[in-house]
N, C-alpha and C positions, 0 to 999 in steps of 0.2 A: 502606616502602610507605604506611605510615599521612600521612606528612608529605607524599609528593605526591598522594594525594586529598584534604588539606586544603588545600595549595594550589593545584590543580585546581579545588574549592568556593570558593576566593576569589576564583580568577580568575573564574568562573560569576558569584559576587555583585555583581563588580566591571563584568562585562561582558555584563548578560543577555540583550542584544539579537546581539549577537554571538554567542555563546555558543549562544542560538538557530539564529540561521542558520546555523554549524557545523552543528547536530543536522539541519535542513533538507537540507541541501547534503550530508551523509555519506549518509542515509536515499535522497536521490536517488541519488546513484552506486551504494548496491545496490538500488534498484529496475533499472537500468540494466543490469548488472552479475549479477544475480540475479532478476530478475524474478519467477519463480515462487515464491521465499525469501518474498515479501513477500504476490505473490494469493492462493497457496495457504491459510494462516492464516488472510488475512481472509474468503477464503467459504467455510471450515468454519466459523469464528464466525457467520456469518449464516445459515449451513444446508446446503451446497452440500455434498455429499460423495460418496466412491465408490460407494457402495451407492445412492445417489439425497437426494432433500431429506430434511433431517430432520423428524421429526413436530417440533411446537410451535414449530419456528424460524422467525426473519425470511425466509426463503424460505418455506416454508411460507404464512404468511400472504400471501404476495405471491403464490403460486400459489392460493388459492385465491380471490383477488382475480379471477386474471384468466383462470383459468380453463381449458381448452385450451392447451397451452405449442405455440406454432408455431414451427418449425426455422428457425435464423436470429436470431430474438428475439437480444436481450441477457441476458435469463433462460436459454434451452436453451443460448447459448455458456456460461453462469456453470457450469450444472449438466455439460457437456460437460467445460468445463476442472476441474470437480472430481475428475471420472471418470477423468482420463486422456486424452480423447479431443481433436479437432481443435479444439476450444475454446481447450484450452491455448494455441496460438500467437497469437489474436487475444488473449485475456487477458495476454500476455507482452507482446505488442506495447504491448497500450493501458498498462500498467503500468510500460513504460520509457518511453513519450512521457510521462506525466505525473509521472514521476521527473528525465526531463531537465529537464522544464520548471521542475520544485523546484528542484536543483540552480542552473538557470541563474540564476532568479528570487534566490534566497538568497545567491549571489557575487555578482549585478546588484546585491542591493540594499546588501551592503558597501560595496562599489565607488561606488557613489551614495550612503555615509552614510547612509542609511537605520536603521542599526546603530551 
């Protein structure tokens, strides 16, 4: 095991543009693939939770920015899809459009040496 994660890191050292784009292009097929796997995580890290926003979090601060949360906003779907609630699917959606587009962008830009 040892000897194919040191050759794994050499091909990394050898090839870190490439190497990148793999990490690009895996991450888009499970946003794609898993969508939630991926929103879910990142807005409890920013605040978004079941129980509602969290006190002192980057949500928080943006609620109290703006004040009145109006249904529909991009905030009430954030805190919707935290919850469980009809949020989730717009969240899912926007988070496999911009996974395919990783994806495609990252094989695009092999395919064009870019890497």
């Amino acid at each position: 095991m040892a000897s194919q994660i040191k050759n794994a890191a050499g091909a990394v050292a050898r090839n870190p543009g490439t190497a990148a784009m793999a990490g690009v292009a895996t991450v888009g097929v499970v946003a794609l693939a898993a969508p939630l796997a991926i929103a879910a995580p990142v807005l409890a890290a920013v605040g978004f939770t079941a129980q509602g926003v969290a006190a002192g979090s980057i949500a928080a601060g943006i609620q109290a920015g703006i004040g009145n949360v109006v249904a529909g906003t991009a905030f009430a779907v954030c805190q919707s899809a935290a919850a469980g609630g009809a949020g989730a699917a717009a969240v899912a959606a926007g988070t496999q459009v911009v996974g395919g587009l990783a994806a495609v962008g990252a094989v695009a830009g092999r395919f064009f040496g870019l890497a």
